[in-house]
BALOBA-1460 file (C-alpha; in Angstrom, 3 decimals):
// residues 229
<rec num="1" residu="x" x="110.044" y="20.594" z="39.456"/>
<rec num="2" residu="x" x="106.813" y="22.413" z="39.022"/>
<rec num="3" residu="x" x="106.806" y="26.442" z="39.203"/>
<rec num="4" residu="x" x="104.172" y="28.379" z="40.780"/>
<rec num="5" residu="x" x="102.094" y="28.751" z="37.726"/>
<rec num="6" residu="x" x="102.343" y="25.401" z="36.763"/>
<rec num="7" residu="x" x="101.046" y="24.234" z="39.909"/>
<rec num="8" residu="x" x="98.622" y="27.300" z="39.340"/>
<rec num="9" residu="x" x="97.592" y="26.018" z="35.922"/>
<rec num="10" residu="x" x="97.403" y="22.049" z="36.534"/>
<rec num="11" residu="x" x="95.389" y="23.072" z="39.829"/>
<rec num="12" residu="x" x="92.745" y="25.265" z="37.325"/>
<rec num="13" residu="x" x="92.673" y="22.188" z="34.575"/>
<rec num="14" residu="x" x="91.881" y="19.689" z="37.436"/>
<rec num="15" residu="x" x="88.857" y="22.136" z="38.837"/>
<rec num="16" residu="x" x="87.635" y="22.640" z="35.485"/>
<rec num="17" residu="x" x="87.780" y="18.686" z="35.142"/>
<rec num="18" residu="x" x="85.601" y="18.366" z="38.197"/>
<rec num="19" residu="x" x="82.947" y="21.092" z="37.675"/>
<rec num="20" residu="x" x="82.461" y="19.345" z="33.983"/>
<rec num="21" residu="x" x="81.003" y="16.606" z="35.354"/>
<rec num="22" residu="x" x="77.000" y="15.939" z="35.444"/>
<rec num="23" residu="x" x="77.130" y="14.859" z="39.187"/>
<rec num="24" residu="x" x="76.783" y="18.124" z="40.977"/>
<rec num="25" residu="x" x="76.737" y="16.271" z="44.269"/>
<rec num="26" residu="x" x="80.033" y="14.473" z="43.436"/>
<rec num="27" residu="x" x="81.630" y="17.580" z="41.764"/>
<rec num="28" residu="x" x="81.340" y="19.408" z="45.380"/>
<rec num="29" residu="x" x="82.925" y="16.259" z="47.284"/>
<rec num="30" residu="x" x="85.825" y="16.026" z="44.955"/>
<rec num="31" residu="x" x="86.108" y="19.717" z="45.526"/>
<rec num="32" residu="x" x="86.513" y="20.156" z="49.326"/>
<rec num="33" residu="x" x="89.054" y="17.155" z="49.242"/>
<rec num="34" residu="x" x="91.301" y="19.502" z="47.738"/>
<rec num="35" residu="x" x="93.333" y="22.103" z="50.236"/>
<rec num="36" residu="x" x="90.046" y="24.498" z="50.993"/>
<rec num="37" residu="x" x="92.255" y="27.741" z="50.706"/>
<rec num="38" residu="x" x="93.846" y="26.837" z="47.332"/>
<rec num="39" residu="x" x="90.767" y="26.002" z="45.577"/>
<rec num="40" residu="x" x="89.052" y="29.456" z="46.025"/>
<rec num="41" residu="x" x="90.427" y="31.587" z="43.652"/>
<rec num="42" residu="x" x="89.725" y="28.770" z="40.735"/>
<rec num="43" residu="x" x="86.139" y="28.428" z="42.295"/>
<rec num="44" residu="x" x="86.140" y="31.989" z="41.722"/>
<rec num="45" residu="x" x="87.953" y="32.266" z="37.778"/>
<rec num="46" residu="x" x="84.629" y="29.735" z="37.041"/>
<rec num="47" residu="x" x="82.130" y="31.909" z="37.646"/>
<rec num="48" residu="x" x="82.736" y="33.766" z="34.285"/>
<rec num="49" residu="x" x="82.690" y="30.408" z="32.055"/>
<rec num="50" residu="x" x="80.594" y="30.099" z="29.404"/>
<rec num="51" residu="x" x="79.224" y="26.298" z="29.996"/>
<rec num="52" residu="x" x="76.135" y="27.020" z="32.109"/>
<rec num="53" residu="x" x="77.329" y="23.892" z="34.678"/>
<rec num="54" residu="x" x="80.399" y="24.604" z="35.170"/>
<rec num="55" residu="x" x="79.068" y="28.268" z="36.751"/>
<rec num="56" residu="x" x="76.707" y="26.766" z="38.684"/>
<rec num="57" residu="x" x="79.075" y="23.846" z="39.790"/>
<rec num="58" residu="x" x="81.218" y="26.639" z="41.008"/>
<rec num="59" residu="x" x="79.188" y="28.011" z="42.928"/>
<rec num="60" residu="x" x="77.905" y="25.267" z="44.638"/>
<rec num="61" residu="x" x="81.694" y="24.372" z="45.156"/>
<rec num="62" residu="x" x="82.564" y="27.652" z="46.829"/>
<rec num="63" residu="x" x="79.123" y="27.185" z="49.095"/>
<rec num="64" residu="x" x="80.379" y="23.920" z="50.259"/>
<rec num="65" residu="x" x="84.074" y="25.448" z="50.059"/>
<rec num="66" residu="x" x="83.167" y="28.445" z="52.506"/>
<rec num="67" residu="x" x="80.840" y="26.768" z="54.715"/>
<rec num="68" residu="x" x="83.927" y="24.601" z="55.557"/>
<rec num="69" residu="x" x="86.730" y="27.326" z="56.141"/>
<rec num="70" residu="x" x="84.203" y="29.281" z="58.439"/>
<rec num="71" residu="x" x="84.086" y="25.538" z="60.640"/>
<rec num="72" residu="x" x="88.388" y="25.708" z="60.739"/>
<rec num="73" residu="x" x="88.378" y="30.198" z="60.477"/>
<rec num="74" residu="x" x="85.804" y="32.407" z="60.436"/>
<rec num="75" residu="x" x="87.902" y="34.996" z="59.504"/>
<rec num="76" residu="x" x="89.016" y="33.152" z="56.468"/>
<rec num="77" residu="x" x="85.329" y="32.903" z="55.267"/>
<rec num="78" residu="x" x="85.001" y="36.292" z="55.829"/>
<rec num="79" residu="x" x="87.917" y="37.245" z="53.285"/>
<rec num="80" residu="x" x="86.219" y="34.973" z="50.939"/>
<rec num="81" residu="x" x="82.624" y="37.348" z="51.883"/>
<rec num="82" residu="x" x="84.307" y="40.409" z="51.730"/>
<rec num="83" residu="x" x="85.882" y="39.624" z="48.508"/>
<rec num="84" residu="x" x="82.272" y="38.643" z="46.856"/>
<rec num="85" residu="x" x="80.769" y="41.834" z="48.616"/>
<rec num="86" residu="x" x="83.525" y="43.564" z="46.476"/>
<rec num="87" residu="x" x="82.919" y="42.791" z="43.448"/>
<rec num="88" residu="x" x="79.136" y="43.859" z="43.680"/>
<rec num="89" residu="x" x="80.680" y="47.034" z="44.118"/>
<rec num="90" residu="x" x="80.666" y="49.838" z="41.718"/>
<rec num="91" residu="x" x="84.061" y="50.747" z="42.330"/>
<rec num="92" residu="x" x="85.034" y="47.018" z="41.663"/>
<rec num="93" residu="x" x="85.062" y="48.149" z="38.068"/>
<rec num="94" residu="x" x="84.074" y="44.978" z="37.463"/>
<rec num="95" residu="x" x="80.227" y="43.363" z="36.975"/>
<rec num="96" residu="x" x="80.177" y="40.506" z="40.118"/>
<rec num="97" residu="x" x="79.130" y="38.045" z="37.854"/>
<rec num="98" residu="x" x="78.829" y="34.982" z="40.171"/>
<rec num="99" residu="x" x="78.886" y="36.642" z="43.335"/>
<rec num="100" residu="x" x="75.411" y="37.099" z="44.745"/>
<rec num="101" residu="x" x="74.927" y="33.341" z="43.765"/>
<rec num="102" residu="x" x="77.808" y="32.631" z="45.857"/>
<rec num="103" residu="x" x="76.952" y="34.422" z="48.668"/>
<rec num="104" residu="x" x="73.382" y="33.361" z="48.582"/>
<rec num="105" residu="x" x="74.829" y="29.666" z="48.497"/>
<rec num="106" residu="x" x="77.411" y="30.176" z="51.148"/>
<rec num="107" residu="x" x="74.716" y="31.166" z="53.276"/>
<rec num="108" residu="x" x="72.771" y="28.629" z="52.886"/>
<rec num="109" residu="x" x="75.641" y="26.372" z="53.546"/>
<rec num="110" residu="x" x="76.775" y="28.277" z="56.820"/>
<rec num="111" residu="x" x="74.349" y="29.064" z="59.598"/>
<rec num="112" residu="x" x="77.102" y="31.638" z="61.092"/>
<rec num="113" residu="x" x="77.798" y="33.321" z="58.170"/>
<rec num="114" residu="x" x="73.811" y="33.392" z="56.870"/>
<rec num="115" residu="x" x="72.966" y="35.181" z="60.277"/>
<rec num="116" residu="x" x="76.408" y="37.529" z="59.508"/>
<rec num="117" residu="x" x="75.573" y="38.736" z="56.084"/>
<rec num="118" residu="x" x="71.916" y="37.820" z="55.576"/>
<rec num="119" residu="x" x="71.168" y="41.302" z="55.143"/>
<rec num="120" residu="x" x="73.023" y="42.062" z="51.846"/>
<rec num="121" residu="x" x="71.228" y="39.851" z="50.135"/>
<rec num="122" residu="x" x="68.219" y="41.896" z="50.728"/>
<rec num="123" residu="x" x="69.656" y="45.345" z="50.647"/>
<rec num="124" residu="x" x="70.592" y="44.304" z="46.435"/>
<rec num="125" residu="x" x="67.161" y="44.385" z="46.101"/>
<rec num="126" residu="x" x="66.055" y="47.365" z="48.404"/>
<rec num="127" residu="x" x="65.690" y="50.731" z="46.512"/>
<rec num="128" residu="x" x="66.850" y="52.312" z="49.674"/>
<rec num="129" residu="x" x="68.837" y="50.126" z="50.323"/>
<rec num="130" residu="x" x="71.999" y="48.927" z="48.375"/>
<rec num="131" residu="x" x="70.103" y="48.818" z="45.323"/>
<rec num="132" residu="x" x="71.546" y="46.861" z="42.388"/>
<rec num="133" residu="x" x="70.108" y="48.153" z="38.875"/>
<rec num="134" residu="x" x="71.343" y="45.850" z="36.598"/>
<rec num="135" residu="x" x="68.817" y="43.590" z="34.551"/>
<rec num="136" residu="x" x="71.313" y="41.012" z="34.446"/>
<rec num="137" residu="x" x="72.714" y="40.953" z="38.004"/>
<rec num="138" residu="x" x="69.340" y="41.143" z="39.672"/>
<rec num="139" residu="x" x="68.843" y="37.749" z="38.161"/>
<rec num="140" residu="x" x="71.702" y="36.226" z="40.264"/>
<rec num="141" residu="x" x="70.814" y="38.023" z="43.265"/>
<rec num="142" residu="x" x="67.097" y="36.515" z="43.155"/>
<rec num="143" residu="x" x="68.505" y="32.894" z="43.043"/>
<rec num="144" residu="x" x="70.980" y="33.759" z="45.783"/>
<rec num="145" residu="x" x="68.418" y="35.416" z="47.774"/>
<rec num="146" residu="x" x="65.959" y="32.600" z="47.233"/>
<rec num="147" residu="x" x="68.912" y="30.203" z="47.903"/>
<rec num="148" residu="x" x="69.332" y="31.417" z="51.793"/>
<rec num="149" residu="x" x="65.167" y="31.706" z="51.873"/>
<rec num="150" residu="x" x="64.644" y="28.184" z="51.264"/>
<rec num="151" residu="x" x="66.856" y="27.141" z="53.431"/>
<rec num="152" residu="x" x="66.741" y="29.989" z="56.347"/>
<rec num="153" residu="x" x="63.400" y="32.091" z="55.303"/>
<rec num="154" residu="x" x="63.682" y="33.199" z="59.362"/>
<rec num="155" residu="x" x="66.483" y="34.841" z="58.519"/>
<rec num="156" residu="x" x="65.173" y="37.453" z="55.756"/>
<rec num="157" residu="x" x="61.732" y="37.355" z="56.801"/>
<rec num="158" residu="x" x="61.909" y="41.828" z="55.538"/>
<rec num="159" residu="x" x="62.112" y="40.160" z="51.885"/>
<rec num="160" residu="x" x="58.682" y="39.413" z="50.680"/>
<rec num="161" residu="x" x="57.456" y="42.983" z="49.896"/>
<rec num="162" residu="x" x="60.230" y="43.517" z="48.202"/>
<rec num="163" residu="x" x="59.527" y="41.397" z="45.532"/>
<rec num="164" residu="x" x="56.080" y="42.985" z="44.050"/>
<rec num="165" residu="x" x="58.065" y="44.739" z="41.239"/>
<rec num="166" residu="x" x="60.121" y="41.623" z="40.231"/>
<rec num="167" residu="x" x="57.254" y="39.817" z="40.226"/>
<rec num="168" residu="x" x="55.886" y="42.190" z="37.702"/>
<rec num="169" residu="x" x="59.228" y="42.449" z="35.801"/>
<rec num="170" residu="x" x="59.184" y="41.989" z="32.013"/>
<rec num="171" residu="x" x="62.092" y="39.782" z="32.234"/>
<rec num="172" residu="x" x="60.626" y="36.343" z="32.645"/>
<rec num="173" residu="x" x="63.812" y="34.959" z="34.605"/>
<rec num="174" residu="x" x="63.406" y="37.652" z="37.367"/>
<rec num="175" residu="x" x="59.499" y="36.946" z="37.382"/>
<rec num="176" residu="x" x="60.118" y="32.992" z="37.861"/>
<rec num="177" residu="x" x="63.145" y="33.903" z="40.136"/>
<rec num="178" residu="x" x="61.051" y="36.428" z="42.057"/>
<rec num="179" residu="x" x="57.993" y="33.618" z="42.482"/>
<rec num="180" residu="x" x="60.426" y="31.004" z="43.520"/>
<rec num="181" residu="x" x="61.561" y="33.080" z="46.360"/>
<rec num="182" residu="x" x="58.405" y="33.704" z="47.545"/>
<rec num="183" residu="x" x="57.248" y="30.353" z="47.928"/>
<rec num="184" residu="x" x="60.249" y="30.199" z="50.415"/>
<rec num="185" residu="x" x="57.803" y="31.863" z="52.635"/>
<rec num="186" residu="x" x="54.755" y="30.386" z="54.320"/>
<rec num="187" residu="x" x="53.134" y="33.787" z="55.278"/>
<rec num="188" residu="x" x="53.676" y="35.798" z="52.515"/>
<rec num="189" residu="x" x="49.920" y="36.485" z="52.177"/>
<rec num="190" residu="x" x="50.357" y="39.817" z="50.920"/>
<rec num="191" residu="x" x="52.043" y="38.316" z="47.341"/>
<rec num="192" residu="x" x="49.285" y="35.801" z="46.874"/>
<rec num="193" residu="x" x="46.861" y="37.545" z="44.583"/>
<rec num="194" residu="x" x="50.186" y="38.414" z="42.432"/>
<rec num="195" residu="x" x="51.531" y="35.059" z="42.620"/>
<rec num="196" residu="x" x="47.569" y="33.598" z="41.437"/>
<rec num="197" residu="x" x="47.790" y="35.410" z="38.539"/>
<rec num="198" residu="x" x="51.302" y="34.059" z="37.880"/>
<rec num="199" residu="x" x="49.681" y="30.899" z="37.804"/>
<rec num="200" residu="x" x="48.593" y="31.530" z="33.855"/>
<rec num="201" residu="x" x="52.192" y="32.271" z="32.951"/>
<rec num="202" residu="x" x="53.278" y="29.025" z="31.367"/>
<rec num="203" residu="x" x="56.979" y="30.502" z="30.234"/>
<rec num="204" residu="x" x="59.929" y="28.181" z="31.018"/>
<rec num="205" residu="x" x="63.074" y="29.029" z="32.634"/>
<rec num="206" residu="x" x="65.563" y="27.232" z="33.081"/>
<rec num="207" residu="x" x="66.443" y="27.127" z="37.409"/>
<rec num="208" residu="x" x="69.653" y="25.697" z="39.279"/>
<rec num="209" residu="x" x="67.421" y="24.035" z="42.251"/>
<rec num="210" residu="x" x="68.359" y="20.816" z="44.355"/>
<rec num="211" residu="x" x="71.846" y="21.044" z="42.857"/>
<rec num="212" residu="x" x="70.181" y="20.226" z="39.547"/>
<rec num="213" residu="x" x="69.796" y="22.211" z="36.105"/>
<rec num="214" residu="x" x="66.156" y="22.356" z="35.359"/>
<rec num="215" residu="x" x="63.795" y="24.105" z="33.335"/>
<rec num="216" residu="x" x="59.981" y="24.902" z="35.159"/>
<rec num="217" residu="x" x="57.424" y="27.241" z="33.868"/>
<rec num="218" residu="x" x="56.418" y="30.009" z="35.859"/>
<rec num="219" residu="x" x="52.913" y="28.858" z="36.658"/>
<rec num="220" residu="x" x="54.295" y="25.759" z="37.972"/>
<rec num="221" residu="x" x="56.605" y="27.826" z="40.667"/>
<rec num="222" residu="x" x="53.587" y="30.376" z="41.020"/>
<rec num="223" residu="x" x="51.593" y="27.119" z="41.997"/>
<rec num="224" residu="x" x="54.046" y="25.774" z="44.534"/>
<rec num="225" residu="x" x="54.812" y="28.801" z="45.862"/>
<rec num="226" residu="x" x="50.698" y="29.088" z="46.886"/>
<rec num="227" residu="x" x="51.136" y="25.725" z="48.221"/>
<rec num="228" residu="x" x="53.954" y="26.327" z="50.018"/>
<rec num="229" residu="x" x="52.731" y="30.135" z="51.981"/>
């Protein structure tokens, strides 16, 4: 008879076996067959693992995941919210690696819960807002925040002037991050003369887009992003 932390532990190995697979789609439905509640906290454990897919797996996971419990309980989504909101906290003591991916991804999984908490997203990268100043962390709110613009730009239509300074960031994943968020919106008129000269930045970066791992120079997003606004 199994203990708790066996079960614990042989739950963990068989989420790690999923999320190491290339199939990103199939990874997600294997996921969500398993009991939605006891699969969190592994989702969660994988967002600090140093394989690049098995991160991003997990955060698709806990999008799908989420998505689901807010269908069945909203306010069991919510804890799972909350407890990413947390963690991008300073007195979390710890760095929220993961989280605004997660969030963004939820989101863009969950109509309710984007039109909840679609504010955060933007408030990480407000300066009077709930500013988040860490090189590193700003990366993963980007993609989160361009995660939930794709998919509901309505929804955080404050965003776009907010961007100017990561679009002039030294960091070349912010700057592709940045212009991939922008060509979530079709008005964004205002960026375009930043975005055109973006279009002569051929550095690659590697992006988590379409539930794929792919790397895409900046001038290519620069020139979608003018096609797309």
């Amino acid at each position: 008879m199994q203990t708790g932390k066996q079960s614990i532990r042989k739950l963990k190995k068989t989420v790690f076996q999923i999320l190491s697979q290339n199939d990103c789609e199939r990874a997600v439905g294997e996921i969500v067959s398993i009991p939605l509640r006891r699969v969190v906290n592994p989702l969660f454990s994988f967002f600090y693992h140093s394989e690049e897919i098995v991160r991003w797996h997990a955060i698709a996971a806990m999008g799908a995941v989420t998505a689901r419990l807010a269908d069945k309980d909203i306010e069991a989504a919510r804890v799972v919210m909350r407890r990413l909101i947390w963690n991008l906290n300073d007195e979390s003591g710890g760095i929220g690696w993961g989280s605004p991916e997660a969030l963004g991804e939820i989101m863009a999984c969950s109509r309710d819960l984007a039109e909840e908490y679609n504010f955060l997203l933007v408030s990480y990268i407000n300066p009077d807002g709930n500013f988040i100043e860490y090189d590193m962390l700003q990366r993963g709110v980007l993609w989160g925040l361009g995660r939930l613009a794709h998919t509901h730009p309505q929804l955080v239509r404050q965003a776009p002037p907010l961007l100017v300074p990561y679009l002039h960031s030294p960091d070349a994943i912010v700057r592709g991050l940045a212009t991939w968020v922008a060509g979530a919106f079709e008005d964004a008129y205002e960026l375009h003369p930043l975005i055109e000269s973006l279009t002569a930045d051929n550095t690659a970066i590697r992006l988590f887009a379409d539930k794929k791992l792919i790397e895409i120079s900046i001038s290519r997003l620069a020139a979608t992003a003018l096609t797309s606004s």
